[in-house]
C-alpha positions in Angstrom: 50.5 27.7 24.1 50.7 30.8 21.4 53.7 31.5 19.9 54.1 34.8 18.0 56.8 33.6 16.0 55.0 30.7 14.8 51.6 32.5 14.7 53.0 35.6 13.3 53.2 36.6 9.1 56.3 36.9 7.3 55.9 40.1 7.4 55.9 40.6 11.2 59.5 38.2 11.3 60.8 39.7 8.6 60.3 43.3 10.2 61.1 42.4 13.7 64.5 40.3 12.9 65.6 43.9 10.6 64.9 46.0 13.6 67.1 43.8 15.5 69.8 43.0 13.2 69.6 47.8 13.1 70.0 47.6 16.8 72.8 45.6 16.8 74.7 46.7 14.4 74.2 50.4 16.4 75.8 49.1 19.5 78.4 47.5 17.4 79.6 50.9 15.6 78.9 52.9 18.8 81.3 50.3 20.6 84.0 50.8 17.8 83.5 54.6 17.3 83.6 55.1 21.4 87.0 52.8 21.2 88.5 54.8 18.4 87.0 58.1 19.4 85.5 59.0 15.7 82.1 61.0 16.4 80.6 60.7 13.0 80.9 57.2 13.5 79.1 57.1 16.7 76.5 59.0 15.4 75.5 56.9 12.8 75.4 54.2 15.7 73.0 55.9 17.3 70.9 56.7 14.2 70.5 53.1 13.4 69.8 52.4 17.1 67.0 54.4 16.6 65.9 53.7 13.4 66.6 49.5 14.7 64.2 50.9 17.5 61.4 52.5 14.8 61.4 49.6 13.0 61.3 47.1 16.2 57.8 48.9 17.2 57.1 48.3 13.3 56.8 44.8 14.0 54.7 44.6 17.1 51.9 46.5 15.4 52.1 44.3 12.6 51.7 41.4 15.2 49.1 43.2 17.1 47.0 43.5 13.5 47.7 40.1 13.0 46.5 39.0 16.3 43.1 41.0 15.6 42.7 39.6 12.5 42.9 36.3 13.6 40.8 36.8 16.7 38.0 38.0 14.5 38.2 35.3 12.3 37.4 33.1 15.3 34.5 34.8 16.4 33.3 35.1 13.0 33.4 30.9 13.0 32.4 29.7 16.0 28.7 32.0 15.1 
């Protein structure tokens, strides 16, 4: 069975677990600026929630180039 995360380059893990660790830390600060009522704060949230989610699509065309790459490779040796 494939497994991206054993198939995929360091690159792709890299980017995909910093998109991730954005997006959390977004709904952390939007949960603490929501429960102390500080706007700027809940801003920021939603910027890195974004920016989490930016960086999160990063990473799937990283593993989509990857998975090209690879497939190519295949062809290329079983001619």
């Amino acid at each position: 069975m494939f497994n991206p995360w054993d198939n995929g380059s360091k690159a792709y893990r890299i980017t995909l677990l910093t998109g991730t660790g954005l997006i959390l830390l977004g709904i952390v600060l939007a949960l603490i600026g929501g429960g102390v009522q500080v706007q700027p704060l809940q801003w920021v949230a939603i910027g890195l929630i974004g920016l989490g989610l930016v960086t999160h699509l990063a990473a799937q065309v990283l593993r989509a180039r990857d998975a090209q790459r690879r497939h190519r490779q295949a062809r290329q040796a079983g001619r």
